[in-house]
VOPAGU-2260 file (C-alpha; in pm, 1 decimal, decimal comma):
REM VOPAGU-2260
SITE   aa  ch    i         X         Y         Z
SITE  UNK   A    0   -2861,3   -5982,5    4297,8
SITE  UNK   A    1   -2573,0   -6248,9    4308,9
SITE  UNK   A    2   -2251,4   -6239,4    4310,5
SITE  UNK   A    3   -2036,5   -6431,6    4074,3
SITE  UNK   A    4   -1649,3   -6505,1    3987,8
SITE  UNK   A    5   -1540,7   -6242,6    3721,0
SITE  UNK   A    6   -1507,1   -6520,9    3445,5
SITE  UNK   A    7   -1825,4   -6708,4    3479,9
SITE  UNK   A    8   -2027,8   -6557,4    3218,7
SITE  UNK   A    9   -1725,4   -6426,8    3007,5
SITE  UNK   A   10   -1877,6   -6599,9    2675,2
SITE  UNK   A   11   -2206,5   -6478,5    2764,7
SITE  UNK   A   12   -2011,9   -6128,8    2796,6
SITE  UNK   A   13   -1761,5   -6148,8    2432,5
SITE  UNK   A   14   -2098,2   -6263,4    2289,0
SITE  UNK   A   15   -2313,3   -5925,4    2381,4
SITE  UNK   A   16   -2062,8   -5729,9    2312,6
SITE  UNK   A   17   -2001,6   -5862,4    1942,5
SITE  UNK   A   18   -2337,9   -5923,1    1850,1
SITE  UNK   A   19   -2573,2   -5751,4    2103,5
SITE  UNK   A   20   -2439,8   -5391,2    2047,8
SITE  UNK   A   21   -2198,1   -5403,4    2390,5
SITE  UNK   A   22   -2230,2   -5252,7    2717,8
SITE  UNK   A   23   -2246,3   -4953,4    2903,5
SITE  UNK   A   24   -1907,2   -4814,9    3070,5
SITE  UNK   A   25   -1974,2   -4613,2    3326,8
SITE  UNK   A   26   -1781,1   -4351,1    3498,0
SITE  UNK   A   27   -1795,7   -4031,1    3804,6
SITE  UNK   A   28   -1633,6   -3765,4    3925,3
SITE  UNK   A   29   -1732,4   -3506,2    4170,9
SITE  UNK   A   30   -1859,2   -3312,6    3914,8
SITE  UNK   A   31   -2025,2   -3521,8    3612,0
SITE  UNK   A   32   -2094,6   -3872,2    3544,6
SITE  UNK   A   33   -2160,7   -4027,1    3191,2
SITE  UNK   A   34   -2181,6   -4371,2    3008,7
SITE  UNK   A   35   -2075,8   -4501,8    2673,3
SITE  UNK   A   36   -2103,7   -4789,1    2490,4
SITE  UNK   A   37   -1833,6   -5015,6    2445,5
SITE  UNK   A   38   -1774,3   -5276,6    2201,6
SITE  UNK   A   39   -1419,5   -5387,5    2263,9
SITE  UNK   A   40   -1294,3   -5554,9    2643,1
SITE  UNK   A   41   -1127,4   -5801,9    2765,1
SITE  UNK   A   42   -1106,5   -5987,0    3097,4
SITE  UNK   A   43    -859,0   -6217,4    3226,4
SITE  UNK   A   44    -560,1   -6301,9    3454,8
SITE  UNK   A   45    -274,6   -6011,4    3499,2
SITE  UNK   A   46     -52,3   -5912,0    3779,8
SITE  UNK   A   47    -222,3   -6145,5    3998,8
SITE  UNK   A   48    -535,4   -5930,5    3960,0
SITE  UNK   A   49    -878,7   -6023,8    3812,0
SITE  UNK   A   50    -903,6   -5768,7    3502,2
SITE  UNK   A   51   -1155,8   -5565,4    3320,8
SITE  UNK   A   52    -982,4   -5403,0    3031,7
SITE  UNK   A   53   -1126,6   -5150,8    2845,4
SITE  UNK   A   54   -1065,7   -4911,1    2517,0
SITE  UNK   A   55   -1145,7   -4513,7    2531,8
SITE  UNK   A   56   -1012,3   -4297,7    2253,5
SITE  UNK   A   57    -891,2   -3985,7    2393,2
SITE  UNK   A   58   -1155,0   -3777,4    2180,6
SITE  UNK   A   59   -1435,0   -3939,7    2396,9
SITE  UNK   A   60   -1628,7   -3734,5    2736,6
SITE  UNK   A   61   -1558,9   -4034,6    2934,6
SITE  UNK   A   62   -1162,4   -4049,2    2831,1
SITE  UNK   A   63   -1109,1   -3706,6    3057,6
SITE  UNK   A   64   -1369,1   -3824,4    3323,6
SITE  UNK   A   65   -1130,7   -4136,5    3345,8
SITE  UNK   A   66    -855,7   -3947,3    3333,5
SITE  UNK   A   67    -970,2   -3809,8    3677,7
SITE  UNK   A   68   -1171,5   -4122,3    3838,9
SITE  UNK   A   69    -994,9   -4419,6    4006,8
SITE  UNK   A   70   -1308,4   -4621,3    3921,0
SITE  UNK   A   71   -1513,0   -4771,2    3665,4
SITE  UNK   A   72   -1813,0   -4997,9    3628,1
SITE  UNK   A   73   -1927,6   -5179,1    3327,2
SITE  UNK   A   74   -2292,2   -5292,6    3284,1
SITE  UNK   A   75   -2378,7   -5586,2    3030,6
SITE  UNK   A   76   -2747,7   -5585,8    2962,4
SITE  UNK   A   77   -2938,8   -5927,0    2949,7
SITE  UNK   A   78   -3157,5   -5779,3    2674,3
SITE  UNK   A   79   -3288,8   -5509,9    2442,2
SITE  UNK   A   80   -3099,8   -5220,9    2529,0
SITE  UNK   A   81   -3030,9   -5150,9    2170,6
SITE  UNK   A   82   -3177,7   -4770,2    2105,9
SITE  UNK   A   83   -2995,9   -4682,9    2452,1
SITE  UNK   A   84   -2703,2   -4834,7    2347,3
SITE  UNK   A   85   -2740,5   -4633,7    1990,4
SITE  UNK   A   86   -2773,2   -4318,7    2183,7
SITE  UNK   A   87   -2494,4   -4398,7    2394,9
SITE  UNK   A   88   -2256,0   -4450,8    2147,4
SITE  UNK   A   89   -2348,3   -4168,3    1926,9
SITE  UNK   A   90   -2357,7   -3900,0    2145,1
SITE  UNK   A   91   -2126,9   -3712,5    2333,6
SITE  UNK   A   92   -2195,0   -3659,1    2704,1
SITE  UNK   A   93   -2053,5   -3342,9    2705,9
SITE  UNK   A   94   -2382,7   -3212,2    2536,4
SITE  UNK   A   95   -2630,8   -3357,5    2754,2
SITE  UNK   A   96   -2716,3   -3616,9    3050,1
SITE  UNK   A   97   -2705,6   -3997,9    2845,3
SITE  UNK   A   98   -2909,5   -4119,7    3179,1
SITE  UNK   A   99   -3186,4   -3860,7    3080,2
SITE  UNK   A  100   -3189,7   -3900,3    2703,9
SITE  UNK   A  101   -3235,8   -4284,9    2711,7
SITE  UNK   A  102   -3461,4   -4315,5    3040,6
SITE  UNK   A  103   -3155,6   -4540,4    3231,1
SITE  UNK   A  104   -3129,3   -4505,2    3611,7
SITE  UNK   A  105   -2820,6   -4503,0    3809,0
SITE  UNK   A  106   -2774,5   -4717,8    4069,7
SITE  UNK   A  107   -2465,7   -4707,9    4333,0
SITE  UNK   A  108   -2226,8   -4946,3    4280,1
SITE  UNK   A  109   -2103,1   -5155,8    4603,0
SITE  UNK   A  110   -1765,6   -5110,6    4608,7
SITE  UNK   A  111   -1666,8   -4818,4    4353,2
SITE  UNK   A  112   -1780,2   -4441,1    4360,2
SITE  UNK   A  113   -1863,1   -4489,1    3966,0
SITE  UNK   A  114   -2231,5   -4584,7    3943,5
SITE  UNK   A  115   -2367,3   -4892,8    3713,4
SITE  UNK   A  116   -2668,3   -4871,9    3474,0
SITE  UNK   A  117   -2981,1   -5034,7    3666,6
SITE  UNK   A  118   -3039,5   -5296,0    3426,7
SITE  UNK   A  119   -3071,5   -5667,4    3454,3
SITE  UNK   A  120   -2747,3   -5757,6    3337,4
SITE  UNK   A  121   -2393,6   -5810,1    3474,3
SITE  UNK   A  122   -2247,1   -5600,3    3671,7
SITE  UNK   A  123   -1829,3   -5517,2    3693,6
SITE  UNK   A  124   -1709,2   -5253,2    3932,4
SITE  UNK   A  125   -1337,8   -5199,3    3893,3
SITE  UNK   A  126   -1085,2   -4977,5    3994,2
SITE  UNK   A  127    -870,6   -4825,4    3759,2
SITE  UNK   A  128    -466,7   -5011,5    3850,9
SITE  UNK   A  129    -288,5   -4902,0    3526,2
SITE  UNK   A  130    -413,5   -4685,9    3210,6
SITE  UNK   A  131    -165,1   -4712,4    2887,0
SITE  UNK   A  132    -206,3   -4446,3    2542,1
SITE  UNK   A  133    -159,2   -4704,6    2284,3
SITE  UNK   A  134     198,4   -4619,5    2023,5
SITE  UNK   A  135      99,2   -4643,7    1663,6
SITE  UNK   A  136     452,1   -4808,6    1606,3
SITE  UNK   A  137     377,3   -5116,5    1778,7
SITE  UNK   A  138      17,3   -5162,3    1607,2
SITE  UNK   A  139      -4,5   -5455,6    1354,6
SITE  UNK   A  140     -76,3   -5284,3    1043,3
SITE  UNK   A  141    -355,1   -5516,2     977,8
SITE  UNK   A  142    -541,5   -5291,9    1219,9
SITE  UNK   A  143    -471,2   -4944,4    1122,9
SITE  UNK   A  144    -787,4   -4962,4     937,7
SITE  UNK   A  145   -1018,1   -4951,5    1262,4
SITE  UNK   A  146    -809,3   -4587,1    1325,4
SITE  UNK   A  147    -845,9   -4366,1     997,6
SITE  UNK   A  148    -821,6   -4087,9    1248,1
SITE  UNK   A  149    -569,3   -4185,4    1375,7
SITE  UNK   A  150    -702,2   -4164,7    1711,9
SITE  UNK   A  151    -606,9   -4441,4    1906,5
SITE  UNK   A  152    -792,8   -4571,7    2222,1
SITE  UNK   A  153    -549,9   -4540,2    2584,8
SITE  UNK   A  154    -639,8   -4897,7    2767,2
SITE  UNK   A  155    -748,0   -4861,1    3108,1
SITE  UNK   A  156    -687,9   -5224,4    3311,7
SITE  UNK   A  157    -943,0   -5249,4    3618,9
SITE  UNK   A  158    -953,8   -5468,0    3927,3
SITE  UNK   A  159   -1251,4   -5619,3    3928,5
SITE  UNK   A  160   -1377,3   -5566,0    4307,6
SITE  UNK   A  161   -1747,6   -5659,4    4234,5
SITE  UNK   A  162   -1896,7   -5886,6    3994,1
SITE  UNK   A  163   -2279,4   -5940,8    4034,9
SITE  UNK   A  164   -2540,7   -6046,1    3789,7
SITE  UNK   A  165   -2917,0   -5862,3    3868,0
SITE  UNK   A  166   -3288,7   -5925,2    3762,5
């Protein structure tokens, strides 16, 4: 394991989770723990604060796990995770354990209660500093197209206390 500055492998990051089928967001409570896949995130420079950002519609397991956790990790495979990755992202954890279903261990995180997918891969643990429902009336209407539902994604900005890359 190594630890690295949040914004070393960024391009390495945007590119797996454009073209590699993203990464696993992962988040705990007392009670439950799931993952999902994500597709969309951002890091960068905000408040002072090194930041994970990350998009969860409300009609998602993890959005009310969130809801409740301070914490978050985010795990960025460094190859095939794709059928995980499928499952993850197709299924709802509220019907099952995602862990179980797809064969993916947990493994404690350093600094967060949240676990991270044991994976080689990069590793984020954040902690949740400011969660935001995004307003319709400020989208560009460009974009309402990704929302035919109409059910927008609430961004949740996290600290990134941990960055590590593992084998």
């Amino acid at each position: 394991m190594s630890d690295l500055p949040f914004m070393q492998k960024s391009a390495e990051v945007i590119k797996q989770l454009m073209e590699g089928g993203g990464g696993f967001l992962t988040v705990a409570t007392p009670d439950a723990v799931n993952t999902m896949t994500i597709g969309w995130a951002q890091l960068g420079v905000f408040w002072n604060l090194d930041l994970l950002t990350v998009a969860v519609r409300k009609s998602r397991h993890t959005f009310w796990l969130l809801e409740r956790a301070e914490d978050f990790t985010v795990s960025i495979p460094w190859g095939d995770c794709s059928k995980a990755l499928a499952y993850c992202g197709s299924h709802s954890g509220r019907d099952g354990d995602k862990f179980a279903a797809c064969g993916l261990e947990k493994r404690p995180a350093r600094r967060v209660q949240s676990p991270l997918v044991a994976l080689r891969g990069l590793h984020y643990e954040c902690r949740t500093v400011f969660k935001a429902p995004m307003d319709a009336r400020y989208l560009n209407a460009e974009l309402e197209s990704l929302y035919p539902l109409r059910d927008y994604h609430t961004l949740y900005f996290g600290e990134v206390l941990a960055c590590y890359e593992t084998d």
